[in-house]
C-alpha positions in Angstrom: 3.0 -29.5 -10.1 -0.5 -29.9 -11.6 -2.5 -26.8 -9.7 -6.3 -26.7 -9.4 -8.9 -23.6 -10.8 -11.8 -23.8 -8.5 -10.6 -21.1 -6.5 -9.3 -18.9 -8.6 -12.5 -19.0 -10.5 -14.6 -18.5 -7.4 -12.8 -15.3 -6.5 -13.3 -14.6 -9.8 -17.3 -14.2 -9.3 -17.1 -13.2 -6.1 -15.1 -10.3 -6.4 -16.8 -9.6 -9.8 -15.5 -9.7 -13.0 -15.0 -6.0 -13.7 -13.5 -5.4 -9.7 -11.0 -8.1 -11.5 -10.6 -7.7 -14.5 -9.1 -3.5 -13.1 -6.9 -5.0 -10.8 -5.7 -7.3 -13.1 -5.1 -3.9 -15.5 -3.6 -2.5 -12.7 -1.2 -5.8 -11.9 0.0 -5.2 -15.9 1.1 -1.6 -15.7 3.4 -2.5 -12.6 4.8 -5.5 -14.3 5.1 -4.0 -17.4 6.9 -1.1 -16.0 9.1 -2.3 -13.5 12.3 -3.7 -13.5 12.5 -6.0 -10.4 15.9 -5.3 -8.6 17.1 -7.4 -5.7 17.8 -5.0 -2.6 20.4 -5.0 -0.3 18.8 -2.8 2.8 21.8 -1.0 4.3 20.3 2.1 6.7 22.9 4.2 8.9 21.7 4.3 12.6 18.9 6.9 13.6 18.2 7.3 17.0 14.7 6.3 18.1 13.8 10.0 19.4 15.1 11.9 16.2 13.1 9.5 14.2 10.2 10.1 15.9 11.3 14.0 15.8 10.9 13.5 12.2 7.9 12.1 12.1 6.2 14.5 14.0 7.5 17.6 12.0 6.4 16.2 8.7 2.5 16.0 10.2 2.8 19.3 11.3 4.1 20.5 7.9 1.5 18.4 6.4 -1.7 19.0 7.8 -2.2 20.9 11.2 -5.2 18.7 12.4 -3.5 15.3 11.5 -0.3 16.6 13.7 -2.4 17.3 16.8 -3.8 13.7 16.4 -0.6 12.3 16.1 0.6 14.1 19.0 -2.0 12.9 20.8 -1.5 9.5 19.9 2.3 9.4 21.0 0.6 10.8 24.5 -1.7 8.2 24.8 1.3 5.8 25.9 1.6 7.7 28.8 -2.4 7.7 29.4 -4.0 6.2 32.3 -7.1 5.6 30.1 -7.8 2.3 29.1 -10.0 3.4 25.9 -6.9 5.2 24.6 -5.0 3.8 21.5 -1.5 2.8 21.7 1.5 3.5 19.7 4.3 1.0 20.7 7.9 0.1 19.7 8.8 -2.7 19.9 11.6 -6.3 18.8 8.4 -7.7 17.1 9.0 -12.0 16.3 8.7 -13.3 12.9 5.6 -14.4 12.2 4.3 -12.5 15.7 1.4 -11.3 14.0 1.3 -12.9 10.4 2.5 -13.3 7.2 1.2 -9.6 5.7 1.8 -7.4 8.1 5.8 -7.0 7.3 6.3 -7.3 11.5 4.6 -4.0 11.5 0.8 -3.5 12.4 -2.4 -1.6 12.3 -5.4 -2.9 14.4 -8.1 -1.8 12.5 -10.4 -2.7 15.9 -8.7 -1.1 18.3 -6.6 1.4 16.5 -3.7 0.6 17.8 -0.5 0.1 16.0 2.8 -2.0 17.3 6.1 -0.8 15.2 9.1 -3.2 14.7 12.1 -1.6 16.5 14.8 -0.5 13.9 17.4 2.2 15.0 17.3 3.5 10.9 14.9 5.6 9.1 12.9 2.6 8.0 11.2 3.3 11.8 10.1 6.3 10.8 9.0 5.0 7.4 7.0 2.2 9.3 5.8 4.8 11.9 4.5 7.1 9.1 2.7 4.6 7.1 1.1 2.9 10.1 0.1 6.4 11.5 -1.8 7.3 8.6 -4.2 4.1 9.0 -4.6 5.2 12.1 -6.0 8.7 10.4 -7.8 6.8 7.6 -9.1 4.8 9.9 -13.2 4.1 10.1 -13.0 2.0 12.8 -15.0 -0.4 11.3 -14.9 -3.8 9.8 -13.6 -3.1 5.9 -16.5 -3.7 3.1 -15.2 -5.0 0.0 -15.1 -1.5 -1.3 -12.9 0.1 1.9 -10.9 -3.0 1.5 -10.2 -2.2 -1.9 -8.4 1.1 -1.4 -7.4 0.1 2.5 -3.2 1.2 1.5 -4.4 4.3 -1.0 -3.5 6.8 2.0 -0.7 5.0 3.7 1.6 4.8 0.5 0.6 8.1 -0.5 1.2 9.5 2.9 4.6 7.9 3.3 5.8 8.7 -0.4 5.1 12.3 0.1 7.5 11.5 3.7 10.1 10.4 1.6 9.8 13.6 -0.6 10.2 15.8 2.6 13.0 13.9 3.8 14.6 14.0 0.9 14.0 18.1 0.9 15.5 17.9 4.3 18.9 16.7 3.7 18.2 13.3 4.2 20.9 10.6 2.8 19.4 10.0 -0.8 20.3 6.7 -1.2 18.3 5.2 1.8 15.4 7.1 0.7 16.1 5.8 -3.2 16.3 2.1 -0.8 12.8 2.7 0.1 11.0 3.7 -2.8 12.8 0.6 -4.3 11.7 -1.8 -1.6 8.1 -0.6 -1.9 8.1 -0.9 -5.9 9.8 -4.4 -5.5 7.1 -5.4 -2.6 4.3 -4.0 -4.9 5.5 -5.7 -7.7 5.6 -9.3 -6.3 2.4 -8.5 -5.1 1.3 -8.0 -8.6 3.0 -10.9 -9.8 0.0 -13.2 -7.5 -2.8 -11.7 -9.6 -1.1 -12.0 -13.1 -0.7 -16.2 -12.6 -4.5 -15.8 -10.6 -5.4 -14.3 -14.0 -4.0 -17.0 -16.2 -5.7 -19.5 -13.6 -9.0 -17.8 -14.0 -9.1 -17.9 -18.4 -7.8 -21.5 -18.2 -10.3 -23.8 -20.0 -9.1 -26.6 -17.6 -9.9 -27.9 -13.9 -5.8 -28.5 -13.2 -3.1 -27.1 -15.0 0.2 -27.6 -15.0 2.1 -24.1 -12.5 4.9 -24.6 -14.8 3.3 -23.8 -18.4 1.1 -21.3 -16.3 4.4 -19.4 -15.9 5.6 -20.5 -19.5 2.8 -18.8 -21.0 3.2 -15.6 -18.6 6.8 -15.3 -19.6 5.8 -15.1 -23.2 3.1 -12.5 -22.5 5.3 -10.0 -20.4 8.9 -9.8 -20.6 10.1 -8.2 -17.2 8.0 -10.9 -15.7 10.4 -12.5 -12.8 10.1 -14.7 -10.3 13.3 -13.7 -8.4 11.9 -13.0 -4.7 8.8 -14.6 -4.7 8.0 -16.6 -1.4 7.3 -20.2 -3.1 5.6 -21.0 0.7 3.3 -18.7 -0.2 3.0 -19.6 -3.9 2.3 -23.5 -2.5 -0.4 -21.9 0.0 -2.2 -20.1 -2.5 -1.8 -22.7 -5.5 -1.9 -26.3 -3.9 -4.6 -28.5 -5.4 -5.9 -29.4 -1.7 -5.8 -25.3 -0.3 -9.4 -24.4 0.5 -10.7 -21.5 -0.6 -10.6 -19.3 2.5 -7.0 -20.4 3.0 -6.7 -19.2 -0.7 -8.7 -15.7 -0.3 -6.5 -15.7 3.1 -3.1 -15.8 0.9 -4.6 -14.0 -2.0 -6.6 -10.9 -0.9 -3.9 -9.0 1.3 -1.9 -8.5 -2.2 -5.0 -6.4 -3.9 -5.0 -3.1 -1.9 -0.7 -2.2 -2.4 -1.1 -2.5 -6.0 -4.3 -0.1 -6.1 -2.7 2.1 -3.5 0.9 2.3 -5.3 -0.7 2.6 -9.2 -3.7 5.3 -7.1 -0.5 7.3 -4.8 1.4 8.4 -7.6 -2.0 10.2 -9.1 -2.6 11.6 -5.0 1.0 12.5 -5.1 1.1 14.5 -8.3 -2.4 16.1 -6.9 -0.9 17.5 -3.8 2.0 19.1 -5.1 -0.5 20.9 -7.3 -3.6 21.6 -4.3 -1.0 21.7 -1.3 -4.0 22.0 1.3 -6.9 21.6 -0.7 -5.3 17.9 -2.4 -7.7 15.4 -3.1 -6.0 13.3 -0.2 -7.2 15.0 1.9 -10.7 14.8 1.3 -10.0 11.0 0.4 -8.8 10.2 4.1 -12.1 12.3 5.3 -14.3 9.7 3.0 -12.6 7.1 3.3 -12.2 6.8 7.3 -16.3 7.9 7.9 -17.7 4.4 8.7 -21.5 5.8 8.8 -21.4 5.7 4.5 -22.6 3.0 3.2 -21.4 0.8 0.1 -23.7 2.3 -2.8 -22.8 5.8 -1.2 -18.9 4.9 -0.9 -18.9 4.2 -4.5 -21.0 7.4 -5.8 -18.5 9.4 -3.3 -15.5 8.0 -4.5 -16.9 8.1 -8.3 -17.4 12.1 -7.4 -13.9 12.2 -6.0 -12.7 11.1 -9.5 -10.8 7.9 -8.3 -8.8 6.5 -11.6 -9.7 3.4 -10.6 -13.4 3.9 -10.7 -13.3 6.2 -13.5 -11.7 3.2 -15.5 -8.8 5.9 -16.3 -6.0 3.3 -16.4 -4.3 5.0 -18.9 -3.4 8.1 -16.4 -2.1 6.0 -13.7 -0.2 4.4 -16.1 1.5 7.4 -17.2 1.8 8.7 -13.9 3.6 5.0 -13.1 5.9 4.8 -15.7 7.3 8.0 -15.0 7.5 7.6 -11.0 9.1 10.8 -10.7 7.9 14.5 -10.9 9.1 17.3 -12.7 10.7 20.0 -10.3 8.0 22.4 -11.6 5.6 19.5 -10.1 7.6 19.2 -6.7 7.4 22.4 -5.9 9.5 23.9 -2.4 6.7 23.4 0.7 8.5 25.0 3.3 8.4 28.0 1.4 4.7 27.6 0.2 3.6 27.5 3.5 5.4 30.0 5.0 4.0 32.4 2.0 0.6 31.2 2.8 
């Protein structure tokens, strides 16, 4: 299938050319450094209430303000108030609400958030990860630069659930399930913008999708195709796709692969900072919609982002070993109970 350039190009410019050419660096550290595994999801059942029960008790040990806002967010189901924002459970359709949103969903609007039922831990998973846009939040529509780092705080948020869990007992393997299905997820993501890369330094107007992928083999041996949604592939790559169908199909992929390479540097931060962890003070910037974009970037410059720091090199260490010491992970319960 002969595939044509124009867009890619276009995003190219429009994005900018450094914006790119970090994400692209970014795409290359998770490709290089992960091993795509095919997952078999099997979750034992967890009943609705202790999920939530779990949910609620790792906001509380987390961070006492973001606990009383999630608590008040579970009440506003039972709120007569029609300005309140809704938390809801619920047997969501395929395709209900899009191709992206993995049948669970953050309004950015209105601030509500609809959760795909599951009777496993995956519900809590979900529930934490959606939650924590809900904290992140500017309720606002998303400049380039919010859009960029949109997932920073989610995956962050929900990796450091999966640590807790884990510290609580929690069956190890489902977790292990999770952090898997994330990396695989991220890593397909990534997979979009190496081929957009090789469609963007091509010399030529149409090219040939299967020497694009010839040549990407060559370049990067754990490249892999396996899982890869060829609709999607055909949305994003057919010669007649417009270009907002293309940014449509090609954006959503950007932010998980900054906010899986940028969590693991948040992670290692908070088990350092506990309360004081630059996460914290992320979510504050990142969710106050009365900065502007010249000010977003100073603040997150001051904030010493990797990514706007250009230090590639530490997320990439930080990536590639996707773990943490146990002098790193250190016991939280009995942190805070000391403090």
């Amino acid at each position: 299938m002969l595939i044509d350039t124009s867009n890619a190009k276009r995003i190219y410019d429009e994005i900018g050319h450094d914006e790119f050419d970090k994400i692209f660096d970014m795409a290359k550290i998770i490709i290089n450094n992960t091993e795509y595994k095919t997952l078999d999801e099997l979750y034992g059942y967890l009943d609705i209430n202790d999920a939530m029960k779990y949910v609620e008790d790792f906001f509380k040990n987390l961070n006492s303000e973001y606990y009383d806002r999630i608590q008040s967010t579970f009440n506003s189901n039972n709120s007569s108030n029609e300005n309140s924002s809704s938390f809801l459970i619920k047997h969501v359709e395929d395709d209900e609400f899009g191709e992206f949103c993995g049948k669970n969903f953050f309004f950015l609007n209105t601030g509500n958030i609809i959760i795909n039922h599951d009777n496993s831990i995956v519900l809590a998973y979900n529930s934490v990860h959606e939650l924590t846009h809900r904290l992140a939040s500017p309720n606002s529509k998303l400049d380039l630069e919010r859009f960029f780092y949109k997932e920073v705080a989610s995956i962050t948020i929900e990796s450091l659930f999966l640590d807790w869990m884990e510290d609580h007992g929690y069956k190890p393997k489902e977790i292990e399930q999770l952090r898997r299905k994330r990396k695989n997820n991220t890593y397909i993501n990534s997979v979009i913008i190496i081929i957009t890369n090789e469609l963007i330094k091509s010399n030529q107007d149409k090219v040939s999708f299967d020497e694009i992928i010839k040549r990407i083999h060559s370049k990067y041996p754990n490249f892999n195709l396996e899982g890869l949604n060829m609709d999607l592939i055909n949305r994003l790559y057919n010669d007649e796709t417009n270009y907002d169908d293309y940014c449509a199909n090609l954006m959503p992929n950007i932010p998980y692969i900054i906010g899986k390479l940028m969590s693991n540097y948040y992670i290692k931060d908070y088990y350092e900072n506990l309360s004081n962890a630059d996460i914290f003070k992320f979510i504050k910037l990142y969710s106050d919609a009365s900065i502007d974009n010249h000010m977003t970037r100073c603040q997150y410059m001051f904030l010493n982002l990797p990514f706007e720091n250009n230090n590639l090199n530490e997320l990439e260490q930080l990536y590639d070993s996707d773990s943490f010491s146990d002098s790193d992970v250190m016991d939280i319960d009995y942190i805070e109970a000391k403090n």
